[in-house]
C-alpha positions as CSV (number, residue, x, y, z in Angstrom):
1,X,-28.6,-1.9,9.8
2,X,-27.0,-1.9,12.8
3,X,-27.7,-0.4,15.9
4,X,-26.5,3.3,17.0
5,X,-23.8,4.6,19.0
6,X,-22.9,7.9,20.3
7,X,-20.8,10.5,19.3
8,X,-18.8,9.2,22.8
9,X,-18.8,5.4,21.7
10,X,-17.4,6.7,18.5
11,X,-14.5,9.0,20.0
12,X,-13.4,5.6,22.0
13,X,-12.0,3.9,18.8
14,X,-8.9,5.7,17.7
15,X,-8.5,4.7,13.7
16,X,-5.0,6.7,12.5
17,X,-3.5,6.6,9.6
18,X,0.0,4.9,8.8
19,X,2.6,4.0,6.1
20,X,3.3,0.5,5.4
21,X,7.4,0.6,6.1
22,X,7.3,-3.8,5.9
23,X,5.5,-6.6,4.2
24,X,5.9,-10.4,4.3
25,X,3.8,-13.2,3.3
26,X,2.4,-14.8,6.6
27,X,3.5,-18.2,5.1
28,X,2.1,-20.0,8.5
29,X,-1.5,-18.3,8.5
30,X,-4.2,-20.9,8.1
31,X,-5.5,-18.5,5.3
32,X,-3.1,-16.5,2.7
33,X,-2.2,-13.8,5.0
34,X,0.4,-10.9,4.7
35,X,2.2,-9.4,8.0
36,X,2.3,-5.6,8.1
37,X,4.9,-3.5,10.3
38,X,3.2,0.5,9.8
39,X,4.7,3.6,10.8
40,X,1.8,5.8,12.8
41,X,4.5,8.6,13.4
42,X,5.7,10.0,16.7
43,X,2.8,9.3,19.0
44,X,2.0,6.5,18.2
45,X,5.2,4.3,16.8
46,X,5.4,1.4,14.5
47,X,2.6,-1.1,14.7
48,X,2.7,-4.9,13.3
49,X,-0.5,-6.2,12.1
50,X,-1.3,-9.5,9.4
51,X,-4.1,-9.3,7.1
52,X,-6.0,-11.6,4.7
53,X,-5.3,-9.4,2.3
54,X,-4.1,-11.4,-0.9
55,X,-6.2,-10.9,-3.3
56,X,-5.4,-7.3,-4.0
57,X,-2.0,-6.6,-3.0
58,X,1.3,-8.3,-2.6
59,X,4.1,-7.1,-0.2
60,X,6.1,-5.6,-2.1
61,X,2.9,-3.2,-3.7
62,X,2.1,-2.6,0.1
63,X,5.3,-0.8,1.5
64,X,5.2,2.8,1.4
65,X,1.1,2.8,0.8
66,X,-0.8,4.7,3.3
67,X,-3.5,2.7,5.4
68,X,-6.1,3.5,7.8
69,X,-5.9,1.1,11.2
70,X,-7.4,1.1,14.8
71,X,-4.6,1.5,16.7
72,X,-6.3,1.1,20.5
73,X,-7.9,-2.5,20.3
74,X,-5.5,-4.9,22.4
75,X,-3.1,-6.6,21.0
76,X,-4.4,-10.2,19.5
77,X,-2.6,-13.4,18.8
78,X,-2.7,-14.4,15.1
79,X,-1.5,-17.7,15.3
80,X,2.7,-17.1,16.1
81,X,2.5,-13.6,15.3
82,X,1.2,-10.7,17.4
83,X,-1.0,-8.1,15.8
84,X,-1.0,-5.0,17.6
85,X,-3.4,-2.6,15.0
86,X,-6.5,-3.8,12.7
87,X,-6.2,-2.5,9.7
88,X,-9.4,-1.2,7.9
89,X,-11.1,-1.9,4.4
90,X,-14.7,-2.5,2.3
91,X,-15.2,-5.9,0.3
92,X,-15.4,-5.7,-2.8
93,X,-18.5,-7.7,-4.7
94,X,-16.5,-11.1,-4.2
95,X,-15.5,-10.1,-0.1
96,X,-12.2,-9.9,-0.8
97,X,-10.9,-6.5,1.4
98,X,-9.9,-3.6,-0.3
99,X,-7.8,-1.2,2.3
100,X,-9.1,2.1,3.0
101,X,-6.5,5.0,2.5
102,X,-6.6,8.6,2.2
103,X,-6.6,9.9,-1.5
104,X,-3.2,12.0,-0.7
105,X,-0.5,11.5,1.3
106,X,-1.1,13.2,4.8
107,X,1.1,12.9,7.8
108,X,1.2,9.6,9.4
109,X,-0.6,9.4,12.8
110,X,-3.6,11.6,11.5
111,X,-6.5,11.3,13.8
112,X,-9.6,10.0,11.5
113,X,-12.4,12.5,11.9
């Protein structure tokens, strides 16, 4: 388990929701990697992110799915590319991520609460 937070700790991290608008195999990632360019709406923009993601999806499956990201971590240098967002997801029994994503389509740059 870990340990607690508050309800304020929790309000710092800022995890939004987004449409995948661009996908590409990360072909220079030291692991099978895809780079993701999501669309958080107005007030927030488009985001690039890349994720070790392979196992599940391909690019061209990921563009126009909705994904759950923090969106206020700085950005982070991922080898040659910069990833501005992290996006969010649960292993599954082998760790492999599977992405977290409303179960309908909502606006992009929803708030999670």
């Amino acid at each position: 388990m870990s340990s607690e937070i508050s309800f304020n700790d929790f309000l710092k991290i800022d995890i939004r929701v987004g449409t995948v608008v661009r996908a590409e195999p990360y072909r220079e990632a030291r692991k099978p990697a895809i780079k993701l360019w999501i669309d958080f709406g107005a007030d927030v923009g488009e985001k690039k992110t890349s994720a070790q993601i392979t196992r599940h999806y391909t690019p061209e499956a990921l563009v126009g799915k909705q994904v759950a990201a923090v969106v206020n971590f700085p950005a982070r240098q991922i080898g040659k590319f910069m990833s501005e967002v992290l996006v969010l997801g649960f292993p599954d029994a082998d760790g492999e991520v599977v992405l977290i994503a409303p179960s309908l389509e909502v606006p992009n740059g929803g708030r999670m609460f």
